[in-house]
C-alpha positions as CSV (number, residue, x, y, z in Angstrom):
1,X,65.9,-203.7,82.4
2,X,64.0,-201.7,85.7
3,X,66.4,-199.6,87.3
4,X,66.4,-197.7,91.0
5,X,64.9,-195.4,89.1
6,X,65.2,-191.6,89.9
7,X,66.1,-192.5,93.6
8,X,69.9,-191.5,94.4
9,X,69.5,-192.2,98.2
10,X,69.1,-195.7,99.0
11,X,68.5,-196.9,102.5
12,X,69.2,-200.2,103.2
13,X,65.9,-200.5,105.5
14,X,63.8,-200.3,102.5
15,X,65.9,-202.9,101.1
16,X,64.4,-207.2,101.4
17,X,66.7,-209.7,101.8
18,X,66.2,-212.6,99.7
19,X,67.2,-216.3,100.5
20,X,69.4,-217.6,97.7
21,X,71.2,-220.8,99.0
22,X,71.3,-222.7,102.7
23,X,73.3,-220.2,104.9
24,X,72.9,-217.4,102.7
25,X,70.9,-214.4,101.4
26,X,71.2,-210.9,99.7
27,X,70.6,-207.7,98.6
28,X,70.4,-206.0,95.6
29,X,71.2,-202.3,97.2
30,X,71.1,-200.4,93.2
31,X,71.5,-201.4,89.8
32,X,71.3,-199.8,86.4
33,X,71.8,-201.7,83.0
34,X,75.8,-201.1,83.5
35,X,76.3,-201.4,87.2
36,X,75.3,-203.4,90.4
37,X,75.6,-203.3,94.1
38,X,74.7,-206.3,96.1
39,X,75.2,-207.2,99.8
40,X,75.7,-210.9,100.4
41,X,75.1,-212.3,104.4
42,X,76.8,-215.7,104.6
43,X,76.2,-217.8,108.2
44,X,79.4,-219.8,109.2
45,X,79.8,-222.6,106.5
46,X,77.9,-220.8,103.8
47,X,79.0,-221.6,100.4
48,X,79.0,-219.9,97.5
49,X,79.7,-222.8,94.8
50,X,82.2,-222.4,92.0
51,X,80.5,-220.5,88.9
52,X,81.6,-218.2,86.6
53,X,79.3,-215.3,84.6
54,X,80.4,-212.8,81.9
55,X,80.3,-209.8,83.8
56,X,83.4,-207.7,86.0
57,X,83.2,-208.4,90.0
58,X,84.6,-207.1,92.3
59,X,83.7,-207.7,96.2
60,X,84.5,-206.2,99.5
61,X,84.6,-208.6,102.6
62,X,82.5,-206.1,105.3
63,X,83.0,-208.6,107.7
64,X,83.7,-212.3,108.4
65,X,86.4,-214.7,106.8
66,X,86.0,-216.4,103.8
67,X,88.1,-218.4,102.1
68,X,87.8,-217.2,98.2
69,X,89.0,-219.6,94.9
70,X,89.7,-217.5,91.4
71,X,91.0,-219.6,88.8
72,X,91.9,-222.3,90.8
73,X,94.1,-220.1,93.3
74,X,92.6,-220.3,97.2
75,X,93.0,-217.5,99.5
76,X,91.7,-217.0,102.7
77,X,90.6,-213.2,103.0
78,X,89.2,-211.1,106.2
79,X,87.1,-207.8,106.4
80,X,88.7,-205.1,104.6
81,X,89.7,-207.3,102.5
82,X,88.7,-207.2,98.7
83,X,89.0,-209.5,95.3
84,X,88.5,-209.2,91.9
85,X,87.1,-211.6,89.4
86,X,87.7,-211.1,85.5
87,X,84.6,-212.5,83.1
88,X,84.6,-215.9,82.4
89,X,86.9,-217.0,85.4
90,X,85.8,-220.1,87.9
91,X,85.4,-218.3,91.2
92,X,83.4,-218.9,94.7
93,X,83.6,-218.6,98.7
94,X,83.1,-220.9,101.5
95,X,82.9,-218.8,104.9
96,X,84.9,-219.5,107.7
97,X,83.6,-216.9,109.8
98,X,79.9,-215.1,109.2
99,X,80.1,-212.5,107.1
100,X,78.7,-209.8,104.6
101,X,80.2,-209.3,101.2
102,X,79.8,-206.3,99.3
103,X,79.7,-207.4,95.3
104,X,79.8,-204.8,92.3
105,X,79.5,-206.3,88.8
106,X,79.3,-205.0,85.6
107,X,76.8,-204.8,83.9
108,X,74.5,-205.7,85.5
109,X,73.6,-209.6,86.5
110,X,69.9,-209.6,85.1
111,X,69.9,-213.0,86.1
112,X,69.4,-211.6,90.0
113,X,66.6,-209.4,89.1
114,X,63.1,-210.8,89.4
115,X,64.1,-213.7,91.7
């Protein structure tokens, strides 16, 4: 797996944004094999569909409303807010408000690499 390589300072300017669904597109900020930090924009109505993956997550709402499902259970978070999502467990967004979310999973999802 390519990592960030040496580089500890990582400005987001540097950084594409790539389209992964209508009303939404990210970042991958850093990653190595263990670890990865992606910044999600989401346009009002954005969706992030119900999924689940093998890996730790835990996201940070930077800004906008969304309202978030984990196992079935709906909550409606704001910026500042955060969630966690164990492996294995149903989870996704819709956003009520535009927003950025800040996503850290571990390890690494490889399956965002190369797309």
């Amino acid at each position: 797996m390519e990592t960030t390589g040496t580089k500890v300072f990582i400005e987001s300017a540097d950084i594409t944004w790539e389209p992964t669904a209508p009303g939404m597109r990210r970042k991958i900020i850093a990653y190595d094999e263990s670890l990865m930090l992606v910044k999600v924009e989401f346009e009002k109505g954005g969706v992030g569909t119900l999924h689940q993956h093998f890996h730790t997550q835990i996201t940070h709402i930077e800004k906008g409303v969304f309202e978030v499902e984990i196992g079935g259970e709906k909550k409606v978070l704001k910026a500042g807010d955060a969630f966690y999502v164990p492996p294995h467990v149903i989870h996704g967004a819709v956003c009520l408000e535009a927003g950025v979310l800040i996503d850290t999973f571990s390890p690494a999802r490889e399956d965002f690499l190369g797309s």
